[in-house]
C-alpha positions as CSV (number, residue, x, y, z in Angstrom):
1,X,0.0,0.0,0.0
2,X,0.9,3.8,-0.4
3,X,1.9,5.7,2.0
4,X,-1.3,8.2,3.0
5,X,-3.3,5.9,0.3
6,X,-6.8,5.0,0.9
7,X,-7.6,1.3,2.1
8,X,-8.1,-0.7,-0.5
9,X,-11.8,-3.0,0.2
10,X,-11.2,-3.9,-3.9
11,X,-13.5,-6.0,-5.6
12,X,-13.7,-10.3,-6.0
13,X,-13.4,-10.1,-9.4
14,X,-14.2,-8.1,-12.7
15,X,-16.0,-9.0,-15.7
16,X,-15.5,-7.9,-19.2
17,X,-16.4,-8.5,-22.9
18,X,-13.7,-9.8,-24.9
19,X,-13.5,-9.6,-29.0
20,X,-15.4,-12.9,-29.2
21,X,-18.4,-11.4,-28.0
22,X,-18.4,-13.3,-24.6
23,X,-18.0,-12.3,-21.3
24,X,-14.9,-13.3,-19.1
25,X,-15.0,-13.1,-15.3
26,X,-10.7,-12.2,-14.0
27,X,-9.7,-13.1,-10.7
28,X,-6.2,-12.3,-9.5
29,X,-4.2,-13.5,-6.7
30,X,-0.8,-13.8,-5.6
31,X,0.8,-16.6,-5.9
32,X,4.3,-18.1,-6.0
33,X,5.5,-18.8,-9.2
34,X,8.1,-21.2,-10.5
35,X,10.3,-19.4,-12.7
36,X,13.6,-20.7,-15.0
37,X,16.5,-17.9,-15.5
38,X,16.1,-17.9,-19.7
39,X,18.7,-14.9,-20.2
40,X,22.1,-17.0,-21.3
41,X,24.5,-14.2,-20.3
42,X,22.5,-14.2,-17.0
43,X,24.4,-15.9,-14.2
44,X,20.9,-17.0,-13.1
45,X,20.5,-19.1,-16.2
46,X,18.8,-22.5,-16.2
47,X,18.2,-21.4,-12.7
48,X,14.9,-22.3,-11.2
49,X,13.3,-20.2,-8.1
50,X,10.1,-19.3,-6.9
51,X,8.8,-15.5,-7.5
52,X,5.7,-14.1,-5.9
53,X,3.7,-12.9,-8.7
54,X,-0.1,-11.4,-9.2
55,X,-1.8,-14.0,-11.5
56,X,-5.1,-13.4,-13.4
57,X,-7.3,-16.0,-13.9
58,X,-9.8,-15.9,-16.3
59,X,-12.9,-17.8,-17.1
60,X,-16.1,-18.0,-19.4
61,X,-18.5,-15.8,-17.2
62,X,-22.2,-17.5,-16.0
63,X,-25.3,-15.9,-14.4
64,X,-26.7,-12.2,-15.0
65,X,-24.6,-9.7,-16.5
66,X,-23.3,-7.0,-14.2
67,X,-24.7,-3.7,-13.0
68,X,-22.6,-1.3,-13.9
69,X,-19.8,-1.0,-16.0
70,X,-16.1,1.5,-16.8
71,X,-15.5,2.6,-20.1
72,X,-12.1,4.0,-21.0
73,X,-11.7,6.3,-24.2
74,X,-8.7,7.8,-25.5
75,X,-9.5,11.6,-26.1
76,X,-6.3,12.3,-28.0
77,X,-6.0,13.5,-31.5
78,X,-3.3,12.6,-33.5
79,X,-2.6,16.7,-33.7
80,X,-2.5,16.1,-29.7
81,X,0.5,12.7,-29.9
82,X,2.4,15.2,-31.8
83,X,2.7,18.1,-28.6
84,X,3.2,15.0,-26.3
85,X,-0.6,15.6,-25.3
86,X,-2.4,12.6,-23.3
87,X,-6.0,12.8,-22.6
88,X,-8.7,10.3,-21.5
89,X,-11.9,10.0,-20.3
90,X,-13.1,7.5,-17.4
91,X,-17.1,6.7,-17.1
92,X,-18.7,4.7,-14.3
93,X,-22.1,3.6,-16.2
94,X,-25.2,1.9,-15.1
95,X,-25.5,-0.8,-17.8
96,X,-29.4,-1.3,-17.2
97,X,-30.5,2.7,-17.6
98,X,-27.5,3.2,-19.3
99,X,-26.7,6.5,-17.3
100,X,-23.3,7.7,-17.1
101,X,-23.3,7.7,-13.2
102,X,-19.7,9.8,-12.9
103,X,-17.2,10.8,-15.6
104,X,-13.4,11.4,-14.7
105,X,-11.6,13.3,-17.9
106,X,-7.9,13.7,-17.9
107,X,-5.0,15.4,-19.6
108,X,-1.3,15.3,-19.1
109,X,1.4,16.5,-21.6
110,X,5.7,15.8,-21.4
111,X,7.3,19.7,-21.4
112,X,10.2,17.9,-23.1
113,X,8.3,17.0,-25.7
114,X,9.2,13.3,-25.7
115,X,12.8,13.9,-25.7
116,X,14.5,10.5,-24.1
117,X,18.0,11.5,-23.6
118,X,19.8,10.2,-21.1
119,X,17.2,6.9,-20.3
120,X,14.4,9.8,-20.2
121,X,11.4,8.6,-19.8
122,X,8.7,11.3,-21.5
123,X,5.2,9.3,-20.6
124,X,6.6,8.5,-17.0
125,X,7.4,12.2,-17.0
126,X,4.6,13.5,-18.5
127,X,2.5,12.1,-15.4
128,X,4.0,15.3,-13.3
129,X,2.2,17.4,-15.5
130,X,-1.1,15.8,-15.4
131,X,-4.3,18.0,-14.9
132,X,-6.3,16.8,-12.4
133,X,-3.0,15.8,-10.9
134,X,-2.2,12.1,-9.7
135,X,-3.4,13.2,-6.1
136,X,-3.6,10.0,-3.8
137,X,-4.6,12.0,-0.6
138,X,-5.2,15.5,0.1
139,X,-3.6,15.1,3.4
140,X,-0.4,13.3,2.4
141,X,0.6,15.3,-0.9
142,X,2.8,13.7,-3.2
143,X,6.2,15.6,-3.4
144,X,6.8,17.4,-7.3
145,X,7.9,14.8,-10.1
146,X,6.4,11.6,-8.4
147,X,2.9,11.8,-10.7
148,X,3.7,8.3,-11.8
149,X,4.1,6.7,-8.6
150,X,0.0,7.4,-8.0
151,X,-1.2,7.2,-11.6
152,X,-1.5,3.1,-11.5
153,X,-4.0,4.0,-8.9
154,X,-6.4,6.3,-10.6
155,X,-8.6,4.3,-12.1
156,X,-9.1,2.0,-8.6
157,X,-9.6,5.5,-7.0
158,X,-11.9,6.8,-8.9
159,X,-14.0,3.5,-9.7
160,X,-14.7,2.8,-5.6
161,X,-15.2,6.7,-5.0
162,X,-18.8,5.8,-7.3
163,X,-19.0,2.1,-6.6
164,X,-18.2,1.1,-3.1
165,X,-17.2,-2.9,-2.4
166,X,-19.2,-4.2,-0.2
167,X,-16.9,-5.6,2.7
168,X,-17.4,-9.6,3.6
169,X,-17.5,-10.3,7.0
């Protein structure tokens, strides 16, 4: 967890359509994970050892479809790529009225307009300049050029701000 994040109740699983038309039901956990050292300049090579890793598991989804849903959409032009301009938009939706219940829209741009010298990294960067910013909590700012560290989280934050897990007892 973050430092000054929010607890994280997070859901059992998550359902989605997939390009066949059918809907898939992920689960994740983490597991250990047997794992064989492949790189052959690697001293670790033909090695065997166990890494703890997040694993999703997906299956053919049964029973009624969900409530509601999240949309992504990409709201950058191609005129927008060019300036190093980013923007999205992130809707919680009620699938059976089909209301858009809340809407998150984002932009973030790289000042160095995707210049990588010296191992830059002009996305990662590019989260520093993000408007609304990558806050996690109010209360427990994050310093200046650390927009990346909090932007995995956005889309978790946002989604259980509208639809709150229910916590199992």
């Amino acid at each position: 967890m973050i430092a000054g994040a929010p607890p994280r109740n997070g859901y059992r699983y998550v359902e989605a359509l997939a390009e066949d038309g059918k809907r898939y039901r992920y689960t994740g956990e983490w597991k250990n994970v047997l794992v064989t050292g492949t790189n052959v300049t690697s001293p670790n090579w033909g090695k065997q050892w166990y890494s703890r890793e997040f694993v999703l598991e997906k299956q053919l989804a049964t029973g009624p479809s969900p409530r509601y849903g999240v949309t992504y959409d990409d709201l950058s032009t191609r005129e927008d790529r060019e300036y190093w301009v980013a923007g999205s938009s992130l809707r919680v939706i009620d699938l059976q009225t089909q209301e858009v219940m809340a809407e998150r829209i984002g932009y973030m741009w790289d000042p160095g307009q995707g210049n990588s010298y010296g191992g830059r990294s002009p996305w990662l960067l590019a989260a520093n300049h993000a408007c609304p910013g990558f806050q996690r909590n109010p209360f427990h700012p994050i310093p200046p050029g650390h927009g990346s560290s909090a932007q995995a989280a956005q889309t978790e934050d946002f989604v259980e701000k509208i639809l709150i897990p229910k916590v199992e007892k």
